[in-house]
C-alpha positions as CSV (number, residue, x, y, z in Angstrom):
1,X,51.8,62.7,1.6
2,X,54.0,60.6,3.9
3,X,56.7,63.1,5.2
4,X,59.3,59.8,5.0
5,X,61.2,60.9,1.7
6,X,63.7,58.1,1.8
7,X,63.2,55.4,-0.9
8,X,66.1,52.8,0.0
9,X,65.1,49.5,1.8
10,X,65.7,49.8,5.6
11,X,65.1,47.8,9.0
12,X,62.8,49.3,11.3
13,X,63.9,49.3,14.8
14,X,60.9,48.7,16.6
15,X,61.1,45.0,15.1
16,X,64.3,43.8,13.6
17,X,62.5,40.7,12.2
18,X,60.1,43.3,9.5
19,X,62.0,45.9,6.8
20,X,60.6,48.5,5.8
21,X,60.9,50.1,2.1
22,X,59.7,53.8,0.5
23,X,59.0,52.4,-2.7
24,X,58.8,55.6,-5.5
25,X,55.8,57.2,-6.6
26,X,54.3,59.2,-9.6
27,X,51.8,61.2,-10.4
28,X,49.0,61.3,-12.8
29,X,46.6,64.4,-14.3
30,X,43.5,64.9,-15.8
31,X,41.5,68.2,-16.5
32,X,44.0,69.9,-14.1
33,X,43.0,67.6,-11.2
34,X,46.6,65.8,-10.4
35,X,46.7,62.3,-8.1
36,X,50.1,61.9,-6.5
37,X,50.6,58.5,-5.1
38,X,53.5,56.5,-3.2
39,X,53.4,53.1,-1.0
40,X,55.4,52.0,1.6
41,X,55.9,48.2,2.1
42,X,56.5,45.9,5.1
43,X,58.2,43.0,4.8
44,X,59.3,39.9,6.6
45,X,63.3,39.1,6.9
46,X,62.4,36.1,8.4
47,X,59.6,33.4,7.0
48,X,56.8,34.1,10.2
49,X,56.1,31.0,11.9
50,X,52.2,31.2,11.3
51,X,50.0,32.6,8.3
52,X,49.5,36.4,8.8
53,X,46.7,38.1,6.8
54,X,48.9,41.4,5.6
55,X,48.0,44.8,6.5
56,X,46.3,47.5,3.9
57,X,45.6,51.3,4.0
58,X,45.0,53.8,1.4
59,X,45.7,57.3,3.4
60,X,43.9,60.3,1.5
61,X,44.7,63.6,1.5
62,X,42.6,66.3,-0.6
63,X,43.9,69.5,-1.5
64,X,42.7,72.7,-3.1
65,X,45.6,74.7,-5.3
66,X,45.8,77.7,-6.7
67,X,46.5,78.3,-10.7
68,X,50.0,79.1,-9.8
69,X,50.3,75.5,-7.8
70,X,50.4,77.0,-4.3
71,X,48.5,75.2,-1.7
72,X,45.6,77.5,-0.9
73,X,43.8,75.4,1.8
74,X,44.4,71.2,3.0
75,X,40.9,69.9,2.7
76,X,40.3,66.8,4.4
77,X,42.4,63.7,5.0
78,X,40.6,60.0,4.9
79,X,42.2,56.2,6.3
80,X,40.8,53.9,4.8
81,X,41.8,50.4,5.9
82,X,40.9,47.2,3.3
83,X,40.9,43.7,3.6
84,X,43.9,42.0,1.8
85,X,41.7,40.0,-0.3
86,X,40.1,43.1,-2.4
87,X,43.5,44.1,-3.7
88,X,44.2,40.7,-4.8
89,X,41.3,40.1,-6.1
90,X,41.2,42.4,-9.0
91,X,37.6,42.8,-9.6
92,X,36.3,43.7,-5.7
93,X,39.8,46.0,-6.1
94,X,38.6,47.9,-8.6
95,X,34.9,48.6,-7.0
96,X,36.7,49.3,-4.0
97,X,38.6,51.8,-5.5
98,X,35.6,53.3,-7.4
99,X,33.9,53.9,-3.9
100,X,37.2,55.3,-2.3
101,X,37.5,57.9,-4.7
102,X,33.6,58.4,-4.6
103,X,34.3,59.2,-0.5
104,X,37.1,61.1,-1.2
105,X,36.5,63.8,-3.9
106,X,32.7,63.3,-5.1
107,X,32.0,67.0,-4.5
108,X,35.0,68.5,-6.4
109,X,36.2,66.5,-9.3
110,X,33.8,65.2,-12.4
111,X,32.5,61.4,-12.5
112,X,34.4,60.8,-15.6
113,X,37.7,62.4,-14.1
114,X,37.3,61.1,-10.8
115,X,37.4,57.1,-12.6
116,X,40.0,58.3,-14.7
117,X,42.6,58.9,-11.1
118,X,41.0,55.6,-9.7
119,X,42.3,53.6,-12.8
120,X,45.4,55.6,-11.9
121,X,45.4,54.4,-8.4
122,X,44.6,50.6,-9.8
123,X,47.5,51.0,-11.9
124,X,50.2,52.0,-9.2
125,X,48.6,49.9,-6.6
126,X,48.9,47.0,-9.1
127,X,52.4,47.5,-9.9
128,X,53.5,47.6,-6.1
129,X,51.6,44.9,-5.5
130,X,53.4,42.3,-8.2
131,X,56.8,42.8,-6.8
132,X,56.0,41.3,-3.5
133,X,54.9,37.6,-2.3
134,X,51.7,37.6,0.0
135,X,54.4,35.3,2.4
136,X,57.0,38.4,2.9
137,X,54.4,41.0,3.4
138,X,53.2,42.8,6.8
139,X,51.5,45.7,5.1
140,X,51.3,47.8,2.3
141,X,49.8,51.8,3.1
142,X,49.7,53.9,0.1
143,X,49.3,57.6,0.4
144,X,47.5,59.7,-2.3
145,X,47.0,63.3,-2.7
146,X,44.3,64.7,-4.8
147,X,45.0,68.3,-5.7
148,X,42.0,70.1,-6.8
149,X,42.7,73.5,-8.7
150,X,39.9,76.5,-7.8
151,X,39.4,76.7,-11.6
152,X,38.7,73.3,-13.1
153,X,39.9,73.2,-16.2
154,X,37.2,71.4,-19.1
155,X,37.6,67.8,-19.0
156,X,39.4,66.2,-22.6
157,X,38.9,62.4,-21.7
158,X,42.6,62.4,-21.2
159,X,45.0,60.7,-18.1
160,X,48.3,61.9,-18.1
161,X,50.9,59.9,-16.0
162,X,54.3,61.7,-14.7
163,X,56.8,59.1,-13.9
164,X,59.9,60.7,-12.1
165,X,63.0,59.5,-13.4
166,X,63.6,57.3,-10.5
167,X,60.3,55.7,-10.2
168,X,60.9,54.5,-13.7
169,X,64.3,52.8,-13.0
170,X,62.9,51.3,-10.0
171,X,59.3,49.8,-11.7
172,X,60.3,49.8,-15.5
173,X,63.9,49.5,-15.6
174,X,64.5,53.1,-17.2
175,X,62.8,52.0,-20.5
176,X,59.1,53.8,-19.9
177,X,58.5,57.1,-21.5
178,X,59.0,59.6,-18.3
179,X,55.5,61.3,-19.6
180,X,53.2,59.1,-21.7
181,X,49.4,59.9,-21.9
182,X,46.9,57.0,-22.0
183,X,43.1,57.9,-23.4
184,X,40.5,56.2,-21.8
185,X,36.7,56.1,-22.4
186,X,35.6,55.4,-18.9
187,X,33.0,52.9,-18.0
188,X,29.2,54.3,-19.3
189,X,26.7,55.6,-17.3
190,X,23.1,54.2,-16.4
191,X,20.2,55.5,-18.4
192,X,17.9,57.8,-17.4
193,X,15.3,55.5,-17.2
194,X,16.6,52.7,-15.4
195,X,17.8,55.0,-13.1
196,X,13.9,56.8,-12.7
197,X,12.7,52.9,-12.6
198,X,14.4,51.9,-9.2
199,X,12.5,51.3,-6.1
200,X,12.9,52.9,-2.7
201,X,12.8,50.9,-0.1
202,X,12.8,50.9,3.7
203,X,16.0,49.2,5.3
204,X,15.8,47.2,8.2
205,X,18.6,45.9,10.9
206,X,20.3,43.8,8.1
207,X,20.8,46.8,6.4
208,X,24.1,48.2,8.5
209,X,25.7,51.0,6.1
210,X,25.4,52.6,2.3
211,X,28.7,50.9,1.0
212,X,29.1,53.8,-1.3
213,X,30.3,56.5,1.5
214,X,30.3,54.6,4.4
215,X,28.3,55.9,6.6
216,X,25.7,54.1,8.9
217,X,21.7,53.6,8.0
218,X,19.1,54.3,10.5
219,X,16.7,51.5,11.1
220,X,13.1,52.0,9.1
221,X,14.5,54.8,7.0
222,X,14.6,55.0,3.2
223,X,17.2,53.7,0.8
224,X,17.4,53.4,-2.9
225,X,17.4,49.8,-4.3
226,X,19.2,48.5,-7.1
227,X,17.4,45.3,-9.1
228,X,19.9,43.0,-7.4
229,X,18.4,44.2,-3.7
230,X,21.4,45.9,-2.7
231,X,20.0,48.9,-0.9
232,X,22.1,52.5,-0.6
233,X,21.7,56.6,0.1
234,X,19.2,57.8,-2.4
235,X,22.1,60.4,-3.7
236,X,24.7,58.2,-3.2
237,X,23.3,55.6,-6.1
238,X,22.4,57.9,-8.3
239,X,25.6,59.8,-8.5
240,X,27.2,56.7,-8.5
241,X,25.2,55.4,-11.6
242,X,25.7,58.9,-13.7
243,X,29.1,57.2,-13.4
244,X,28.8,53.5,-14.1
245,X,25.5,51.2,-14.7
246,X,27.1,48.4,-12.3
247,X,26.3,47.4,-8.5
248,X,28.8,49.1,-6.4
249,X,29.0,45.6,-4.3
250,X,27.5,43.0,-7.4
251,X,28.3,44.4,-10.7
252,X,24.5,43.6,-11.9
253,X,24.4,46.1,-14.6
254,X,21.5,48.1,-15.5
255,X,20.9,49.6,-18.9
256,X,23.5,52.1,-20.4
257,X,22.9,55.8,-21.6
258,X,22.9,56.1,-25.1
């Protein structure tokens, strides 16, 4: 996490025309897997004299914890810089945050859990983001740790959010439940079938990078296709669709599992 532990308002002094604010965080669990979030906004004091497209970054860190919730070993940390745009537009936001968590902890945490701590991401994210105007902000960075234990515990379909007494005055006024679980179903997966039915294809110079992790084609190589003609890393589309039946970058849906 961000080692700044302060969350009161406060001017930064490399500019005295921006401020600066640790805004509270919380946490959230599922199947022992725990996402602890917080944000850190940048704001105007003055009205800037031109249009400025604000700054975001989701900073990553993955841990791996020990029953007794000692840190064993500090996996891997991950910037990843966004356009503005996604976040405000809810729909790109929420892919986005699919594939983050995809790049992220893929390897280590179940499909289902691993949407279950992006919808908790969404949901903070979301409530940050309605307290400010897009005309006082410089940036938003939000920094996440994802604390893997060395036993997974069974998944129960469950997300468990723990609000810390201040966070809750500061986003709900003091009147949410400090604990409060929320079930959620998850989106469904695509079938077998479809999934045995898409074509491989061959990318080309168009084709720059599989959207899903990030990483760069090579020219004249192979690529799974989705329907649409969006192309991606063989594995990487098919562990995405054991997840969801959608596009990663369209939302054309294929068929669902039964």
């Amino acid at each position: 996490m961000d080692p700044a532990a302060s969350a009161n308002s406060r001017t930064t002094n490399a500019d005295a025309s921006v401020s600066l604010r640790e805004i509270p965080g919380w946490a959230a669990d599922t199947a022992g897997v725990t996402l602890r979030i917080k944000a850190r906004v940048v704001t105007w004091l003055l009205q800037p004299h031109q249009d400025i497209e604000p700054q975001f970054i989701s900073h990553f860190c993955r841990q791996t914890v020990s029953s007794s919730d000692h840190v064993t070993a500090e996996c891997a940390h991950f910037t990843i810089p966004q356009p503005y745009c996604h976040i405000s537009h809810r729909p790109t936001w929420e892919e986005q945050t699919e594939q983050m968590f995809f790049h992220v902890a893929a390897n280590h945490v179940s499909p289902a859990d691993l949407d279950r701590l992006a919808q908790a991401f969404r949901r903070y994210t979301y409530t940050v983001f309605d307290r400010f105007s897009i005309t006082e902000l410089v940036s938003m960075e939000f920094f996440s740790v994802i604390e893997i234990p060395i036993t997974p515990s069974a998944s129960t379909g469950r997300l468990r959010y723990l609000i810390p007494r201040e966070a809750n005055e500061y986003f709900f006024g003091g009147d949410q439940d400090i604990n409060f679980v929320q079930f959620n179903k998850g989106p469904r997966p695509a079938s077998t079938a479809a999934v045995v039915g898409l074509q491989m294809v061959t990318t080309t110079a168009e084709d720059s990078s599989c959207s899903i992790c990030l990483d760069d084609f090579e020219v004249m190589t192979q690529a799974l296709a989705m329907p649409c003609g969006h192309s991606f890393h063989e594995g990487c589309l098919k562990e995405w669709l054991r997840r969801r039946n959608s596009c990663p970058l369209c939302r054309f849906s294929l068929p669902t599992a039964e």
